[in-house]
C-alpha positions, -999 to +999 in steps of 0.1 A: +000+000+000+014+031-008+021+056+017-001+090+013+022+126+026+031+124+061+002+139+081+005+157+118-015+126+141-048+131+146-051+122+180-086+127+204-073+151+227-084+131+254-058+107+244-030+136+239-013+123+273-009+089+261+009+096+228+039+079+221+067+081+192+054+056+164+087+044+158+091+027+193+062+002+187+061-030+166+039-049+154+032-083+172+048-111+150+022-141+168-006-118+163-036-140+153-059-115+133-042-107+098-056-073+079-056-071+042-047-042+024-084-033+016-088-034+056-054-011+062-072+016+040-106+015+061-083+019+091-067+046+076-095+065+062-114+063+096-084+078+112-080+103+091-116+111+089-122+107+128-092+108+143-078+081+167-104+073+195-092+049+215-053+040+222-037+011+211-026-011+240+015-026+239+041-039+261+065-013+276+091-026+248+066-018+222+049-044+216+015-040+203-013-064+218-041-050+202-041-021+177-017-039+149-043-027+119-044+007+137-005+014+138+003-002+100-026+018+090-014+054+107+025+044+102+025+034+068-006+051+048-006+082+071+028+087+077+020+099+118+049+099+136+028+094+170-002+077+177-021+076+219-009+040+235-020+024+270+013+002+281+020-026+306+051-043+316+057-073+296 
């Protein structure tokens, strides 16, 4: 999927306290639920539209348990360099 122009996040500001670098999260390599392309771009274009209303939820090493379709889908169609995520020790 090609990547649109990098975009400032669009974050709830209700979240704003939770936003972290994108760049320090990965996706989870045994997670079960696989997105197609089609379903990265409905991700993407309901961020865009709506912004991001709930935080994805990851390890403190940035490891994301739920939320994978949501960071592919803001890191590499939207180009946001932060996106709001709720951590917990691994």
């Amino acid at each position: 999927m090609a990547k649109s122009n990098p975009s400032t996040s669009k974050i709830n500001s209700s979240l704003e306290s939770l936003a972290m670098t994108i760049g320090s999260l990965h996706e989870d390599p045994n997670n079960a639920r696989r997105h197609a392309e089609y379903d990265i771009g409905v991700i993407a274009k309901s961020l865009n539209e709506y912004g991001q209303q709930k935080p994805i939820i990851a390890t403190k090493s940035g490891r994301v348990i739920a939320g994978n379709g949501t960071l592919v889908a803001a890191r590499d169609v939207l180009g946001w360099s932060e996106i709001a995520v709720v951590t917990f020790d691994d």
